[in-house]
C-alpha positions as CSV (number, residue, x, y, z in Angstrom):
1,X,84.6,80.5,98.8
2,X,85.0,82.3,102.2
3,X,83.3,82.0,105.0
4,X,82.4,84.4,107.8
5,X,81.9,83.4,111.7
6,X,80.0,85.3,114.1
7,X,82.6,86.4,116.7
8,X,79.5,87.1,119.5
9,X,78.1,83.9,118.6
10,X,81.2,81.8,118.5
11,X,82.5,83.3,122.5
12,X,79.0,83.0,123.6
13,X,78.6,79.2,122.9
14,X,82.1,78.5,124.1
15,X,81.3,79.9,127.3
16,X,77.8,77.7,126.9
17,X,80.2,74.7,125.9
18,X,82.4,75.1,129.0
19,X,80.9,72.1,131.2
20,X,79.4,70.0,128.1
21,X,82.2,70.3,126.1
22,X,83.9,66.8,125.0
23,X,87.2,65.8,127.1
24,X,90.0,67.2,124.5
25,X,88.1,69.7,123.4
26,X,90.5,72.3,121.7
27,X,88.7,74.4,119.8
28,X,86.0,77.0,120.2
29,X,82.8,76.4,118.8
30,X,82.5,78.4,115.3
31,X,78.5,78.8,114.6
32,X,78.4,79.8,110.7
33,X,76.5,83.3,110.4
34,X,74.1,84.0,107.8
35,X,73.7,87.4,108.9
36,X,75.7,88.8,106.0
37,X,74.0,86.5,103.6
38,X,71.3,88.0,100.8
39,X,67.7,87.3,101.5
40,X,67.2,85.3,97.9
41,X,70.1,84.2,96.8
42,X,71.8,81.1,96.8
43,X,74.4,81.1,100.0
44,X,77.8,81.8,100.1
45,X,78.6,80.0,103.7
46,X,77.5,76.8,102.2
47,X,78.4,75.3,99.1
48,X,74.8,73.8,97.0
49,X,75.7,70.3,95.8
50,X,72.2,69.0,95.0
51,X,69.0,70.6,95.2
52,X,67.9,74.2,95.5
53,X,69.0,75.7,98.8
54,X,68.6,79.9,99.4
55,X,68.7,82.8,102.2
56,X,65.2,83.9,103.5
57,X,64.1,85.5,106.7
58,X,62.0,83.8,108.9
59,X,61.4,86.2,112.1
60,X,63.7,89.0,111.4
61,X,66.5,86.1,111.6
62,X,68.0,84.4,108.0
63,X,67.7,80.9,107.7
64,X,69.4,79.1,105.2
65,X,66.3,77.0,103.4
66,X,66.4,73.8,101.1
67,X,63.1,73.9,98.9
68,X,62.2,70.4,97.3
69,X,59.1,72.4,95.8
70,X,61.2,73.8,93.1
71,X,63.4,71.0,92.8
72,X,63.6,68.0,90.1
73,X,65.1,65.1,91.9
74,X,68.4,63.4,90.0
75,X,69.0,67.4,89.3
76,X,72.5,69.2,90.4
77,X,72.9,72.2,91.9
78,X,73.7,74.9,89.5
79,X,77.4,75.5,88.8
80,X,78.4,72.4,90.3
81,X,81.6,71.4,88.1
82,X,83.0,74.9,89.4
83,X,81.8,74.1,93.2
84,X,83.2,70.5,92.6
85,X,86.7,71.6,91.6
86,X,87.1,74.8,94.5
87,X,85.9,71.7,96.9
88,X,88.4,69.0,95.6
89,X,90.9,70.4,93.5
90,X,91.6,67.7,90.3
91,X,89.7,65.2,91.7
92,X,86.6,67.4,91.5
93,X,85.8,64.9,88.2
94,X,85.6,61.7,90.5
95,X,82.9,63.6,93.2
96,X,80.9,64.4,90.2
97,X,80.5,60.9,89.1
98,X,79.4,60.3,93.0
99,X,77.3,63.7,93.2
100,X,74.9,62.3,89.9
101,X,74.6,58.8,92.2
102,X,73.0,60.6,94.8
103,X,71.4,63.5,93.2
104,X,67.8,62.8,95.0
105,X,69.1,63.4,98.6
106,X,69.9,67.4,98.2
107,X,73.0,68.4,100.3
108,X,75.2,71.7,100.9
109,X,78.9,71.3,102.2
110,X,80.3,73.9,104.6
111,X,83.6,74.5,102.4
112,X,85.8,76.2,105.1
113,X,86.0,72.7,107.3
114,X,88.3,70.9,105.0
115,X,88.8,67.7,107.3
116,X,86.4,67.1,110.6
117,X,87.0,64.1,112.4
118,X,85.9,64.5,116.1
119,X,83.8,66.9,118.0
120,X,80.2,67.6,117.9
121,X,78.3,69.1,114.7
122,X,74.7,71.3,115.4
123,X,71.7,72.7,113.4
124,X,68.5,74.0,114.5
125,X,65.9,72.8,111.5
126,X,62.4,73.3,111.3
127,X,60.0,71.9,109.0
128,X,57.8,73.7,106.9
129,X,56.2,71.1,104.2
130,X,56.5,68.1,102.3
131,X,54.2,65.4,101.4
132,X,57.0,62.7,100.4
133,X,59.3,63.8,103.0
134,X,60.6,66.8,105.9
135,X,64.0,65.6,106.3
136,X,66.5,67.5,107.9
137,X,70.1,65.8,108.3
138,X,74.0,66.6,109.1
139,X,76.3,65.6,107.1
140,X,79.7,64.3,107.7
141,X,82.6,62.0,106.3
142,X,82.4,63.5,102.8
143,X,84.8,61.8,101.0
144,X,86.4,62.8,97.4
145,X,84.8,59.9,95.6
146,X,80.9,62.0,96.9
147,X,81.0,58.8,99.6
148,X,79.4,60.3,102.8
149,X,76.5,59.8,106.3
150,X,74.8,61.5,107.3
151,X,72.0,61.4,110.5
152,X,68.4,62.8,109.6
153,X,65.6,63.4,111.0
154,X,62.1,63.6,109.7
155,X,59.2,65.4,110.7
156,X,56.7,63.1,108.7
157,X,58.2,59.8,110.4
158,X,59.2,60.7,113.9
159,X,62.5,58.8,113.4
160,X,66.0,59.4,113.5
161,X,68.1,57.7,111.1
162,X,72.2,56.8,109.9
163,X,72.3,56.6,106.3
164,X,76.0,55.6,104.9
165,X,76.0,57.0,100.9
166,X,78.8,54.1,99.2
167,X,79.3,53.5,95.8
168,X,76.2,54.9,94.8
169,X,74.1,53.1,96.8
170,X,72.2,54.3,100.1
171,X,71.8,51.8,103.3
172,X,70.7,52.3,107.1
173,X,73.2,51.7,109.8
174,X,71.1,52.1,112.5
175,X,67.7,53.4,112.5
176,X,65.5,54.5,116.0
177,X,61.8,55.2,116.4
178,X,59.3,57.2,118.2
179,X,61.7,60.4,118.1
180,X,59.0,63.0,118.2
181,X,59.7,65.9,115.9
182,X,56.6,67.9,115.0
183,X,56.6,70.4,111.8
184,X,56.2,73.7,111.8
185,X,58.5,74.3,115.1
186,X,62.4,74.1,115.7
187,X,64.3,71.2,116.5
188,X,67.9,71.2,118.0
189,X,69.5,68.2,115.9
190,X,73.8,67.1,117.4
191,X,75.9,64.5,115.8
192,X,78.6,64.1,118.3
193,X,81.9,62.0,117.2
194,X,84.6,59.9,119.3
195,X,86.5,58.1,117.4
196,X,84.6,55.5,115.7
197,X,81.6,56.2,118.1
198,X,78.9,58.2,116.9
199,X,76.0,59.9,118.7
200,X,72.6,61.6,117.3
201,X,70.8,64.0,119.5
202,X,67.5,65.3,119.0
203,X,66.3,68.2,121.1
204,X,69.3,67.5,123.9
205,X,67.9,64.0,124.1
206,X,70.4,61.1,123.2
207,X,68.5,58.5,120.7
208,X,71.2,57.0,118.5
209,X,74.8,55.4,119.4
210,X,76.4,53.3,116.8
211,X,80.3,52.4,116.3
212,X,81.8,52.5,112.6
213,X,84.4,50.1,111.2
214,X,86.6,53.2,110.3
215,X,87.4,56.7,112.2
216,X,85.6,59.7,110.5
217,X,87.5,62.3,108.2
218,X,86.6,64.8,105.8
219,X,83.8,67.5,104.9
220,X,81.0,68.4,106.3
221,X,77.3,70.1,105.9
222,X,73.7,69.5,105.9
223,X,71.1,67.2,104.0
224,X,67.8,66.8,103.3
225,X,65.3,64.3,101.1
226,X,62.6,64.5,98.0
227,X,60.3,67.2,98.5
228,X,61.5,68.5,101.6
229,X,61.3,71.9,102.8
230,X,63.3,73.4,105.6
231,X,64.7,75.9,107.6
232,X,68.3,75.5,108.9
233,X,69.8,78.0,111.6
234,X,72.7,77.9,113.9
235,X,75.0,75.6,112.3
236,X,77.9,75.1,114.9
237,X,81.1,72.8,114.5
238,X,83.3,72.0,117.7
239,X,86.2,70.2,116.9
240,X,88.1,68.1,119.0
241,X,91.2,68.1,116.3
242,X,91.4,71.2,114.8
């Protein structure tokens, strides 16, 4: 699959990047743009592991949206063998495996960012309903074997959250309350990477710092939870290794 970047978008937030950018920083930011997307169809920017994920318009603007209401949890994305193998080549069999462990936390892999290890990741999200759950995460560290984190936020629980996804099994690495994140607006939501050193940011503000055992490599995208449904907008990778 290819993917297209907004030029405008990608020069205006380096210039915007100039005096937060991370020391080292040696690429431009490259904001994915759903501007050429369909309104209703499944999206071509991102790759659909699990769940139901679409193009709509909220505003005059398209949003890429994950819909938990239409959604069975422990249910694939459809066409997912194919997605598997243009993601991972012959080891596409061994993420399946992973992908059917994990198929009731919905996720969507930007498939032109092969390997991210450092630099900041960002997504807008807002929260539009969910009784179970309004979770709106970024992915990172996907591994071949579907292994992966991830840090969410959740409009229901006013948290922010590390999950680490290993060996089918789901566990919290660190985990901070009182992160106020009402529904029905938009949230600015930055994972930003240093080595082994990772930071969440929700709306500027810094709320989680942990350090892994082992530096970060691989894909990248968003995730969400259950029943969730969500908006996602201005998803923007600046890497500090290109």
């Amino acid at each position: 699959m290819s993917i297209c970047i907004s030029t405008k978008v990608a020069v205006a937030s380096a210039i915007a990047f100039t005096t937060l950018a991370l020391p080292g920083l040696a690429a431009p930011p490259i904001t994915i743009d759903l501007a050429v997307e369909a309104v209703g169809a499944e999206p071509k920017s991102f790759v659909p592991v699990v769940g139901f994920w679409r193009i709509e318009n909220d505003g005059g603007k398209k949003v890429l949206v994950v819909d938990g209401r239409q959604w069975k949890e422990g249910q694939s994305s459809a066409g997912i063998a194919d997605k598997a193998r243009a993601l991972y080549g012959e080891r596409y069999a061994e993420f399946l495996d992973r992908v059917q462990a994990y198929a009731y936390y919905p996720y969507a892999v930007a498939p032109s960012i092969a390997n991210f290890t450092e630099g900041e990741i960002t997504v807008r999200f807002k929260g539009l309903s969910g009784r179970i759950d309004q979770g709106a995460g970024i992915l990172f560290n996907l591994k071949p074997n579907g292994d992966y984190l991830t840090v969410r936020a959740n409009c229901l629980e006013n948290n922010l959250v590390l999950w680490k996804f290993e060996k089918g099994k789901r566990s919290a690495v660190k985990w901070v309350r009182n992160t106020p994140t009402a529904t029905n607006q938009w949230h600015d939501l930055k994972v930003r990477i240093t080595g082994t050193k990772i930071e969440g940011y929700l709306d500027g503000k810094l709320y989680l710092e942990d350090t892994l055992l082992q530096p970060v490599s691989g894909r990248i995208g968003l995730w969400s939870k259950a029943d969730s449904h969500m908006y996602f907008s201005d998803y923007t990778v600046t890497a500090a290794n290109p």
